[in-house]
GUPA-940909 format. One record per residue: y, x, z of N, C-alpha, C in turn; residue in one letter. Coordinates in steps of 0.1 Angstrom, whole numbers, plus 5000, padded with zeros to 4 digits. Atoms other than C-alpha are relative to their C-alpha. Example, Ala and Ser with C-alpha at 12.3 -4.5 7.8 and 13.67 -1.06 7.14 Angstrom:
498850095000495551235078501250095000A498949915000498951375071501149925008S
This chain:
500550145001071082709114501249915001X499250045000073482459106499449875002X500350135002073382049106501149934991X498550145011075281829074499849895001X499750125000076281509077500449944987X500050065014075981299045499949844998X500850145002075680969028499550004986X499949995015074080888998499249874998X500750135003073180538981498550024993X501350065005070280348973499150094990X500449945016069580448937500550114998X499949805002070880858944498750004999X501050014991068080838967498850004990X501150045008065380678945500050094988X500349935012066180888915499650185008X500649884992065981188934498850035008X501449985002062681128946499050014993X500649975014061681088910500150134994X499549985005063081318905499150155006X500449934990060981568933500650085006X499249904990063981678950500449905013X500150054986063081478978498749955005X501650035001059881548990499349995016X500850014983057181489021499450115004X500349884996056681799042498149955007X501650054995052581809054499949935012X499950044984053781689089500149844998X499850234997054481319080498249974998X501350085005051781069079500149934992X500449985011050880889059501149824997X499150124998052580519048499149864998X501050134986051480219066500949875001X499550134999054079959061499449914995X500850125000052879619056501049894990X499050095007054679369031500749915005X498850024991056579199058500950095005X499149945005057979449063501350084994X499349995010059079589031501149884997X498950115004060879199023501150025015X499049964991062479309059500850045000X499249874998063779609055501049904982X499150075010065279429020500749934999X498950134996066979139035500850065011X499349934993068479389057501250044997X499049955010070079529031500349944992X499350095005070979229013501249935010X498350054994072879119043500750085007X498849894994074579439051499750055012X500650004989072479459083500150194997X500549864998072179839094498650055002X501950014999068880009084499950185002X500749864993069080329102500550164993X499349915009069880679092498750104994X501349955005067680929076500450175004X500049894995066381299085499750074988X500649895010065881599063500250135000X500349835003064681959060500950114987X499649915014066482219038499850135001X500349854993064682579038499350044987X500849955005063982849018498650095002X501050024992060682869034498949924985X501450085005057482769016499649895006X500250094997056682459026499049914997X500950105005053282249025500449864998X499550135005053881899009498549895001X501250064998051981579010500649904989X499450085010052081328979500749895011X499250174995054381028983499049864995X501250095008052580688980500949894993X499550055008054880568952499549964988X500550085008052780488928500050094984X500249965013053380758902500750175007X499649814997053681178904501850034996X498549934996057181328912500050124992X500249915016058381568883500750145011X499849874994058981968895501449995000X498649994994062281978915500650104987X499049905005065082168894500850075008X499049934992067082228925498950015012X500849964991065482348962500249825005X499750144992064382028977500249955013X499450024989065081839005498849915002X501150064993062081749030500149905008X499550074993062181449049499249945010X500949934991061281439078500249845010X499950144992062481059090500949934991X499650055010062680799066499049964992X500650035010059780799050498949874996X500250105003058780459052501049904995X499250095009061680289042500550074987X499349945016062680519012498949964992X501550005010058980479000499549824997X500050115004059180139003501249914995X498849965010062680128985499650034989X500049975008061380308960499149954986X501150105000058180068953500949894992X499450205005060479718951501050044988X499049925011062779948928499650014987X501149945015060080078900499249894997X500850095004058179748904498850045006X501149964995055379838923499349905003X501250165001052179608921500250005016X500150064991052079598954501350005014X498950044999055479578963501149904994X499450095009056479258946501249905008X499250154995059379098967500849934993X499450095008060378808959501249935011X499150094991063878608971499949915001X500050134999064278228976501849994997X498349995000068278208961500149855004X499550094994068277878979499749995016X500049984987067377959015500150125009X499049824999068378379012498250015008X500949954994064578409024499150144991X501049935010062378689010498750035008X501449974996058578769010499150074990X500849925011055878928991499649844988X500450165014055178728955498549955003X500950074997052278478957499849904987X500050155015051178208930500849945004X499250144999052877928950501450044995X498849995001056078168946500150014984X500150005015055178228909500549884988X500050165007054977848901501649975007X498750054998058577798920501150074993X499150025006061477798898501250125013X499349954986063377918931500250135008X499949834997062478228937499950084989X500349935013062878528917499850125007X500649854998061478908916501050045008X499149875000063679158930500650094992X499749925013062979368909500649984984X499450095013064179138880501449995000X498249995000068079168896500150135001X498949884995068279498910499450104986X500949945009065779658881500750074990X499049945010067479908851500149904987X499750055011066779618828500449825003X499550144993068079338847501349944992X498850125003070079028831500149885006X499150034991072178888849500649864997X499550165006073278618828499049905001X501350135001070178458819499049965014X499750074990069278468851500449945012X499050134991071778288867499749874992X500050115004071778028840498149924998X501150064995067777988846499949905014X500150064985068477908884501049874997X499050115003071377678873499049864993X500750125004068477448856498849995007X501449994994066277508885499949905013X499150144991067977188904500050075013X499549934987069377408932500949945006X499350044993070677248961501550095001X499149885003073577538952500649964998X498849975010076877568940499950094989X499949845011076877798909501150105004X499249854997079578018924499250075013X500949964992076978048955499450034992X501249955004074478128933500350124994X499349815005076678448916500450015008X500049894991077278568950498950045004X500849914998074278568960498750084995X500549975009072778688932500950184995X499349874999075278988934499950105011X500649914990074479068969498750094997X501449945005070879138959500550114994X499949845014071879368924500750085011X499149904990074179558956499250105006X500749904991071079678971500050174996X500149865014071079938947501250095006X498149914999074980058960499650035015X499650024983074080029001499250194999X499949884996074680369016499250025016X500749934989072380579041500750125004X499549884998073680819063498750115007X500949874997072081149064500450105002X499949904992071481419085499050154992X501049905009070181759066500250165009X500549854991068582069089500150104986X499649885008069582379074499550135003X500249864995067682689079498950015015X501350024988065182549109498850094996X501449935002061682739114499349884998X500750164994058982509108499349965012X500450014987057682509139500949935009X498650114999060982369151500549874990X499850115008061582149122498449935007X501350134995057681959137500350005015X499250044990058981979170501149905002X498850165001062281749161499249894987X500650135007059781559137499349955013X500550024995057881509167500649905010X499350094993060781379191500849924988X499450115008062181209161499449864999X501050195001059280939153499750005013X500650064986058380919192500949935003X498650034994061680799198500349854991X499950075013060880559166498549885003X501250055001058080369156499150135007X501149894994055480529182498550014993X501149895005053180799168498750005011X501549994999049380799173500450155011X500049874994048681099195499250124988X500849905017046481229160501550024994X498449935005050481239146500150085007X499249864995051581459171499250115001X501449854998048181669167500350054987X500149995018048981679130501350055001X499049954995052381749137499650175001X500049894993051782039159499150144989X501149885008048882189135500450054991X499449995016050782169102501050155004X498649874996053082409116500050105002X500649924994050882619132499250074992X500449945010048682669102500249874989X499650055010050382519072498050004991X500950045012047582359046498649965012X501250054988045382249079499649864994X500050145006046081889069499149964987X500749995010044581959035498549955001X501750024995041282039050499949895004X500750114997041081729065500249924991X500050075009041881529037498550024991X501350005006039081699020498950035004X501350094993036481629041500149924999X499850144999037381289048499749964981X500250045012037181259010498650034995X501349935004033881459006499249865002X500450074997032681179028500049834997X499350115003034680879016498750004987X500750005018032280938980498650025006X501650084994029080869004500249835004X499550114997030880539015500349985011X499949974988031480699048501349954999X499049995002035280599042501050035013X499449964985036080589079500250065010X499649884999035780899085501450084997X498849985007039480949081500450095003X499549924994041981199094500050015014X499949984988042481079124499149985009X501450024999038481029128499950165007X500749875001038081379123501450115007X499349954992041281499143499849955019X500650064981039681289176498850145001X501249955000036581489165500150145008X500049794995037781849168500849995012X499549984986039981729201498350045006X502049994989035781659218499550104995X501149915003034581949201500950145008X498549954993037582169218499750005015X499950074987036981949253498850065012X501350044987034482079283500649965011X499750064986036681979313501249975000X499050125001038981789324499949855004X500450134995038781399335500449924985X500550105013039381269296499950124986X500249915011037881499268500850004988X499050055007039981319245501150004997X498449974995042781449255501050094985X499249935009044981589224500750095005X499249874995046881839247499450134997X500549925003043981999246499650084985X500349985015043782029210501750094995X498449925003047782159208500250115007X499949864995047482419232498950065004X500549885002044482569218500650094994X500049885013044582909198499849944987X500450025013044382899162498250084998X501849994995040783049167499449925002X500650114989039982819189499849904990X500150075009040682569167499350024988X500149955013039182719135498549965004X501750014997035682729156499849845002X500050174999036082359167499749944987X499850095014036782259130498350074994X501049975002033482439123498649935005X500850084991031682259145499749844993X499950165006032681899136499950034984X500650065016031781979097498650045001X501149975000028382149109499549845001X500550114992027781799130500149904986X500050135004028981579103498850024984X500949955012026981779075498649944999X501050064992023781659099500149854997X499950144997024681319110500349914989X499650095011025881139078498850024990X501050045004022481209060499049935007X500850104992020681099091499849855004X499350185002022780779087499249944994X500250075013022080699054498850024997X501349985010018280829050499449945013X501250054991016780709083500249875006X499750164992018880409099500249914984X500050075011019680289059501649955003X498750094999023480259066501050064989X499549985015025380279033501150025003X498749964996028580259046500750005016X499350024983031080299080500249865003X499250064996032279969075498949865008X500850084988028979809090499750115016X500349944989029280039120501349955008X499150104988031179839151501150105001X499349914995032380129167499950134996X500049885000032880479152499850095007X500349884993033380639184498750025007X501749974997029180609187499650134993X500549895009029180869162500550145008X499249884995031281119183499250125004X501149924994028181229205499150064988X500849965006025881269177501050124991X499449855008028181509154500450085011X499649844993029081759185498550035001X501149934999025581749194499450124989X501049885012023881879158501850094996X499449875001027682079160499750155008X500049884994027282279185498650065001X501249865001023282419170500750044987X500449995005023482679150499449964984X500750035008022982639113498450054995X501449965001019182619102499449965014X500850054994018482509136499449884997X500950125002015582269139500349925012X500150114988015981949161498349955001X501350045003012781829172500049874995X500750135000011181499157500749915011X499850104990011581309188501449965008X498449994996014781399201500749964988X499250095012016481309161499949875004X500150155002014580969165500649935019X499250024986015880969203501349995000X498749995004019181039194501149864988X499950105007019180759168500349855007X500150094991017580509191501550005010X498550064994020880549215500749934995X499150025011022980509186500249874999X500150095000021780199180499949915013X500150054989021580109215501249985008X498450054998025080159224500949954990X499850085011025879959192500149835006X500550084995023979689207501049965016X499550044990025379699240501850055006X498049945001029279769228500250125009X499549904993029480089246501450104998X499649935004032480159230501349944999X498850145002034079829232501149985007X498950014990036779859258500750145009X499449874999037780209274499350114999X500949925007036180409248500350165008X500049874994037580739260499350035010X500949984989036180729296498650024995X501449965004032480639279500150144997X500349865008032880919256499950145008X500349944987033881169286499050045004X501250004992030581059303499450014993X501349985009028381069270500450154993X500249855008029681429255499750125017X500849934989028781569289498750015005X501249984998025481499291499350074986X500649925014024581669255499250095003X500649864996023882009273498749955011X501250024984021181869299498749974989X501549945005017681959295499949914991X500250085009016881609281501149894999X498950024999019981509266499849784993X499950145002018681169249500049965017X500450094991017281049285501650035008X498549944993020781159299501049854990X499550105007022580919274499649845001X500350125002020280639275500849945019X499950064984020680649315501449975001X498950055003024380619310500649854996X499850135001023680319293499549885008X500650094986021580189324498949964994X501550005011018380249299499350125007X500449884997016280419324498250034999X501850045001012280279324500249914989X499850085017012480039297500850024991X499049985010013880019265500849844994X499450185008015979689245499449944992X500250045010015179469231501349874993X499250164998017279119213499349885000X500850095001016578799217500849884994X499050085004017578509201501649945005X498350044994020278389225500950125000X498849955007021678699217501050004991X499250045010022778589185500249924999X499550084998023678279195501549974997X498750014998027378189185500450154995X499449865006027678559169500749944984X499750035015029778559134500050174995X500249875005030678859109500650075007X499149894988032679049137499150025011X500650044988029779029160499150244996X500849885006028079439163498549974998X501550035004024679229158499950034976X499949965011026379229120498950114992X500949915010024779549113498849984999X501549994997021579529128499249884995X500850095009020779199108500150044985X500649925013021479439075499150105003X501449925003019279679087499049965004X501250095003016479439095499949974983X500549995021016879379057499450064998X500849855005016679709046499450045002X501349924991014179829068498649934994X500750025004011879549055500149974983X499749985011013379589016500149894990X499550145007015179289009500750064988X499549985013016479278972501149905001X498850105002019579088960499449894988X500750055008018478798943500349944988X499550025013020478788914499450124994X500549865013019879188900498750075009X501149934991016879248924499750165005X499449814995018879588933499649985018X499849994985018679708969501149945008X499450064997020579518987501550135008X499249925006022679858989500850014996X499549955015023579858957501349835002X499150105002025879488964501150045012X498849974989028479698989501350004992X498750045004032279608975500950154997X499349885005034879848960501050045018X499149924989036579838997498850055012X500949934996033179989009499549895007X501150064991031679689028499349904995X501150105009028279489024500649844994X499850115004028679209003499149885007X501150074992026978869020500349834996X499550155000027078499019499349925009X500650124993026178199035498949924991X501150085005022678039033499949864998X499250145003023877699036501449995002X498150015007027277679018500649925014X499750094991029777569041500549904995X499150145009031477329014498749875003X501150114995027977129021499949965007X499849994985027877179058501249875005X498950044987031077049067500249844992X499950175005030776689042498549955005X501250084990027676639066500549875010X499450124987027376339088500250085011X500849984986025876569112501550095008X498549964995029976749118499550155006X499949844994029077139122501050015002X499349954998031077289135500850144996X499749885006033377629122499350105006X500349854995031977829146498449984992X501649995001028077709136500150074989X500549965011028677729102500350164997X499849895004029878059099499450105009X501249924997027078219122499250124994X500649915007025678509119498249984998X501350055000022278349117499549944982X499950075015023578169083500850074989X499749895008024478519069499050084992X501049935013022578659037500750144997X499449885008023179009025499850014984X500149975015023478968987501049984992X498749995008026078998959500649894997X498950095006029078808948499049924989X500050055008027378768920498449845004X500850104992023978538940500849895006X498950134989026878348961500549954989X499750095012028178228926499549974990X500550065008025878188902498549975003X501050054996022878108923500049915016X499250094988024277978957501049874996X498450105002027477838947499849895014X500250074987027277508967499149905000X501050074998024177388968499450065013X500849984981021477379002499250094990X500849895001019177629002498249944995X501450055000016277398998499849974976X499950035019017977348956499850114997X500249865002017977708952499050085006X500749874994015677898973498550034991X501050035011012777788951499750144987X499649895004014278078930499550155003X500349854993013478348954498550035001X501350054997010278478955499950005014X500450004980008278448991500250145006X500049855000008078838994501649995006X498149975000012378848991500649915009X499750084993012478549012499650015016X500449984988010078659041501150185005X499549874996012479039038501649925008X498850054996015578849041499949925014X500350094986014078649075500549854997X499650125000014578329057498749905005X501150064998012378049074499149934988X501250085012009377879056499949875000X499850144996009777529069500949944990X498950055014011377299036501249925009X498950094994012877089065501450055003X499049844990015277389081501050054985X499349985012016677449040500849854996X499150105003018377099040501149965011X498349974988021677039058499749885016X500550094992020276759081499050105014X500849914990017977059097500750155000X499349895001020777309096500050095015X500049924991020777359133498650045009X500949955000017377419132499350144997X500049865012017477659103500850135012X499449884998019977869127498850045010X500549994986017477849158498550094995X501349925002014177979137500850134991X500149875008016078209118500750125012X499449864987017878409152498450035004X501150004995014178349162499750194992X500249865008013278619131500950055000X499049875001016178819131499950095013X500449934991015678889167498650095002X501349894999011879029161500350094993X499949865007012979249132501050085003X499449924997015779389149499650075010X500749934988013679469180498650084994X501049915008010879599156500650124998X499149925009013579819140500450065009X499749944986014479969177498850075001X501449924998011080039184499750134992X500049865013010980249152500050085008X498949874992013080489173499750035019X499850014984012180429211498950115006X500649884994011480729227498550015008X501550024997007680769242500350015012X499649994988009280819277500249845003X499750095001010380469274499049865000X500850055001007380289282499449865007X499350184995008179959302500349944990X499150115008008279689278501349945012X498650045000011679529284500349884992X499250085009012979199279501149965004X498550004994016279109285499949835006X499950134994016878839313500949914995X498950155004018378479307500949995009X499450014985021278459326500949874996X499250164999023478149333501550044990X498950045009026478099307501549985008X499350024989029778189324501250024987X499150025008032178259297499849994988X500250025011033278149265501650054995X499150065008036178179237500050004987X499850115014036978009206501550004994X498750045001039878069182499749904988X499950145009040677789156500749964993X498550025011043077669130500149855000X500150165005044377319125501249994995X498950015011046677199099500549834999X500150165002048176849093501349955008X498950044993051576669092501250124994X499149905005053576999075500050145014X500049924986052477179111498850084996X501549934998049777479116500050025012X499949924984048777579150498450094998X500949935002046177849161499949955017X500450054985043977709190499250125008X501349924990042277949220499449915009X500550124989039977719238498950135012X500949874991038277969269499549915010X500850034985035977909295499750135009X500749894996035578089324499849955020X500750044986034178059363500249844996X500050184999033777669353501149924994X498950055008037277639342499850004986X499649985018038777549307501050014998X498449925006042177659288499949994989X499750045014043377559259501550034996X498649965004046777669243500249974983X499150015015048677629207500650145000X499649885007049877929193500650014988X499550035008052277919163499850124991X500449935007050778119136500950124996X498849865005053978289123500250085013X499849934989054378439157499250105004X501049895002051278559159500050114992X500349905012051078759128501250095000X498549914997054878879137499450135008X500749904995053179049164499050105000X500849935008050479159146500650104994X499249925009052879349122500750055010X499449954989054579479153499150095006X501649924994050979619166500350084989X500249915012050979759131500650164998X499049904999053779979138499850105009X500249954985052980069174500549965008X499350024988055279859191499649885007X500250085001054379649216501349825001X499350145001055279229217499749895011X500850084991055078909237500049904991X500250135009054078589216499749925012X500050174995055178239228499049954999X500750155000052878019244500149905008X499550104993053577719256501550065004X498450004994056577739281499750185002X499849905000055578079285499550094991X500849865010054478459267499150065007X500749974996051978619264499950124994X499949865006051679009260498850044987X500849935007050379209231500150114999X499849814998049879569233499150044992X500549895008048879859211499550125007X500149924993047180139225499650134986X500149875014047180549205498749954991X501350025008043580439191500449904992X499650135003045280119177499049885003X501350164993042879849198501549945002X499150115000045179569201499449895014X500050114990045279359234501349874999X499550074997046079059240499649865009X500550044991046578899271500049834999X500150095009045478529266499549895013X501050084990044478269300499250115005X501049934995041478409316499550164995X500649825002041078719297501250064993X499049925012042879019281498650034985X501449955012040979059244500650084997X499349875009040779359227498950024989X500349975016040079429192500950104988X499249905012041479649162500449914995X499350115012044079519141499149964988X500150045008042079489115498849875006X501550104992039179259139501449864998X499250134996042579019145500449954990X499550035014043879019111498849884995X501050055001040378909105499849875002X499850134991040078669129500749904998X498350045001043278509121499349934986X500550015013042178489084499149914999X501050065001038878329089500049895007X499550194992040278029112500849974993X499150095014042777939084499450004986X500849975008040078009061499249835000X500450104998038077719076500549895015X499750084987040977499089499149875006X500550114999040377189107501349895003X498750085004042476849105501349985013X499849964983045176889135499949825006X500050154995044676489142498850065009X500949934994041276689155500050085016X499849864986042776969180500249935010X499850004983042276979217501449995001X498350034997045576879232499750155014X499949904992046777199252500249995016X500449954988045677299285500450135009X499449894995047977589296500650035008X499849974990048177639330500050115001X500149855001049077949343498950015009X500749934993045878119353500050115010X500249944982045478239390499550075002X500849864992042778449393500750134988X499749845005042578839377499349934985X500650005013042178819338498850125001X500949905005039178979325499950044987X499749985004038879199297498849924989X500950015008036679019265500050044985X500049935012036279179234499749914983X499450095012037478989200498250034992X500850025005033979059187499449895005X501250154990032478769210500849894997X499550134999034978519201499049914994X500750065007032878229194498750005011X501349944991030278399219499749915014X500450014985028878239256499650105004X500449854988028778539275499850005013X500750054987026478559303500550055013X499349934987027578669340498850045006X
């Protein structure tokens, strides 16, 4: 076993991945950079900045492989290739801004040396140009320079041919590399394993994937194709590392966190083999029971995944051909939906899970589950003030599309199932019942949070929201609908409640109906044990938060306004900071974002929930809940002559933990 020490530029590199003598061993994952990023890692290397060294495998050994996500198939090596084993986000995103990759389009600014991903506004500027257009194999050089020269650049033209030379350089900048020679692979995922820990930190599903690839080369496979079996139901989130949690809990009987991945690396290969048997019996079960009895089309109206965990070990560990009874399937369901309802999954999911794959084995394993959830004589119901102040991040989301579908709302443009209007990135399509472009040139001054209520959410296609919505009230259009499609959808019947003047009426009768058909829609399912009606007590309003956008003056800020024991807190937050951190979460690492005179933490945890600690609470949400979030307050800014003036005292008592689905929410004590 030897180790070489090497360098080799830009454009070796890139041709030699084209080339497929520089390939991905099954052990990497998968590539996850983010187009900040990529323009990063490129102005790195425009200004000579050091970007790291790179790792790689060389063995005549068979070796499983994983495509690269370059954008086009890698031609049959001629010479033995070289596996790489650290690196493979910046070579792959190198290789992208190099070939032109649609979705690696950076662009530079040759008058302020900035780069970012292309955009219209950058399209329409004279001032910035491609990347790919200098450093590219058909790049001229002359023309343009003498385009930027009539592009009234605060420049010199001998500034502008240097740094118009730095750029075409990226192509020359040298990497030094390190090439393993003759490693086992079992050792080569071992030093992959202390290599990216040591790096951008690895998921604990990497170092399970890691460990397995090694152990039984083409494992990785299999889970790809599952996850894909299921991806082509609309299941899509069912991923790898879905279905690598799965077989840790199906692996797990003791211990204080079942979830534990140790346990999954220092099974047997047996051991393992039966586990992975298990979690495809369960999911073979559970995903038609999904889609034929609750009516859920896809993952991406399901809050929390890890609700599913219990139900595929349970129907894993019968026996195929066993029969479940009747009452226990529709008992099993009912939970489902019940810890949906009451986020059981929202904050330290492991622990729940723990306590809910332990009770499976007990005589009666639904009433064991429910009791967990503190469901022990009665059953749930909602009530309107539950959907109070909910938006599309709220877990009521689903359960106002399956009130639809349960009572067989159509889309009221192609009078398909409302189904049939879920998007190519697998989630329901919906719109608002009263436009918010109408809404907000009211006298009456809704508010962002009102209008975008989950109260004043429709489930029907793009194509209804624009050529039958667009932006008119509901009272110009609904006329359209018949009564049938209008009583399925829980739209009220009152003409007053469809004009914008009785908009905050319309939300109060229609939570009214969405709360009976989603408590109808429970009942379906509520076990005969369960025979205390139950209604859920009023309790006094103790917390609140609110995020917010405001624009105005060349300035953006992002407002958190919180309430909590009686207090209020208000802060500014400077958007770019935010989303830095965000992209930092993205990675694994954590950050602090400036506020006010002081920071405030953000942390990543292996599952990727994203905290951040904020005044009175820590929130937690998935990157993609924040991304969201983020999105939908600059989506519907407001003018900053408007915004609260900041209130950011340091808070005294103990933060508490509130979960990014409630923003917007009064949550009771």
């Amino acid at each position: 076993m030897a180790v070489e020490r090497t360098n080799r530029d830009v454009r070796t590199l890139i041709t030699q991945i084209a080339a497929g003598e520089i390939m991905l061993p099954e052990i990497q994952r998968g590539y996850v950079w983010k187009a900040s990023q990529v323009g990063r890692l490129i102005e790195s290397l425009y200004r000579g900045y050091p970007a790291g060294s790179l790792l790689f495998w060389k063995t005549g050994q068979h070796a499983e492989t994983r495509g690269a996500a370059i954008g086009m198939s890698q031609a049959l090596p001629s010479v033995m290739p070289l596996y790489l084993l650290d690196g493979q986000q910046r070579l792959t995103s190198l290789f992208r801004v190099l070939t032109d990759h649609a979705e690696a389009q950076v662009v530079f600014n040759i008058e302020t040396e900035a780069f970012q991903n292309q955009s219209a506004a950058t399209r329409r500027n004279r001032k910035w140009i491609k990347v790919y257009d200098v450093v590219g194999p058909d790049s001229d050089m002359f023309a343009i320079h003498g385009e930027l020269k009539e592009a009234g650049l605060a420049v010199p033209d001998s500034e502008i041919g240097r740094r118009l030379s730095a750029l075409q350089k990226i192509n020359q900048r040298d990497f030094h590399m390190e090439v393993l020679h003759d490693f086992e692979y079992e050792e080569v995922a071992d030093i992959f394993v202390r290599v990216n820990s040591g790096g951008r930190a690895l998921k604990t599903t990497d170092l399970a994937l890691a460990t397995l690839s090694a152990r039984t080369p083409g494992f990785l496979g299999q889970l790809e194709a599952e996850s894909a079996r299921w991806a082509e139901h609309g299941y899509g989130a069912l991923d790898v590392n879905f279905l690598i949690k799965a077989l840790t809990l199906s692996l797990s009987t003791t211990g204080k966190r079942l979830a534990s991945v140790a346990k999954l690396t220092a099974a047997s290969k047996e051991t393992v083999e039966a586990g992975w048997e298990k979690v495809q019996r369960g999911l073979t079960r559970v995903v038609p029971l999904l889609e034929q009895r609750l009516m859920i089309p896809t993952t991406a109206l399901v809050p929390s995944l890890a609700a599913l965990y219990p139900l595929i070990l349970y129907y894993g560990r019968r026996q195929e051909g066993t029969e479940v009874p009747e009452e226990v399937e529709s008992g099993l369901l009912y939970w489902f939906l019940a810890a949906t309802a009451r986020n059981r999954y929202g904050g330290a999911s492991d622990t729940a899970l723990t306590q809910d794959i332990r009770t499976l084995d007990a005589e009666s394993p639904v009433a064991a589950l429910l009791s967990n959830l503190g469901i022990r004589e009665g059953g749930i119901s909602v009530t309107a003030s539950d959907l109070a102040g909910r938006n599309h991040q709220s877990p009521y989301m689903m359960f106002c599309y399956l009130a639809a579908a349960h009572a067989g709302a159509t889309d009221w443009w192609d009078g398909g199932p409302i189904s049939g209007s879920v998007d190519r990135s697998g989630k329901p399509q919906y719109s608002l019942v009263h436009p918010a472009t109408k809404l907000r040139i009211h006298g009456s001054k809704y508010s962002t949070t009102e209008i975008n209520e989950l109260a004043n959410i429709v489930f029907v296609s793009e194509q209804t929201a624009k050529n039958m919505i667009g932006s008119r009230s509901p009272a110009a259009y609904m006329q359209s609908v018949s009564a049938g499609d209008r009583a399925a959808h829980a739209i009220p019947n009152d003409p007053a409640v469809l004009e914008p003047e009785g908009y905050r009426d319309f939300l109060a009768a229609r939570r009214t109906l969405l709360a009976e058909r989603i408590t109808t829609l429970l009942n379906q399912f509520r076990p005969a044990f369960l025979t205390t009606d139950f209604t859920a007590a009023e309790t006094s309003v103790r917390q609140s938060l609110v995020l917010a956008a405001y624009i105005g003056a060349g300035r953006s800020v992002l407002v958190a306004e919180a309430e909590a024991d009686g207090q209020s807190w208000t802060v500014w937050i400077d958007p770019a900071d935010f989303e830095a951190a965000l992209d930092a979460a993205a990675t694994g690492l954590a950050s602090d974002v400036p506020v006010g005179d002081e920071t405030a933490p953000m942390r990543v945890d292996d599952e990727g929930s994203v905290t951040f600690g904020l005044g009175p609470f820590v929130i937690r949400g998935s990157l993609d809940q924040w991304r969201t979030t983020v999105k939908d307050a600059f989506e519907n800014t407001q003018p900053l002559a408007d915004c609260p003036e900041p209130n950011d005292d340091q808070w005294d008592a103990e933060p508490e933990e509130f979960l990014l689905s409630d923003t917007g929410v009064r949550k009771s004590g």
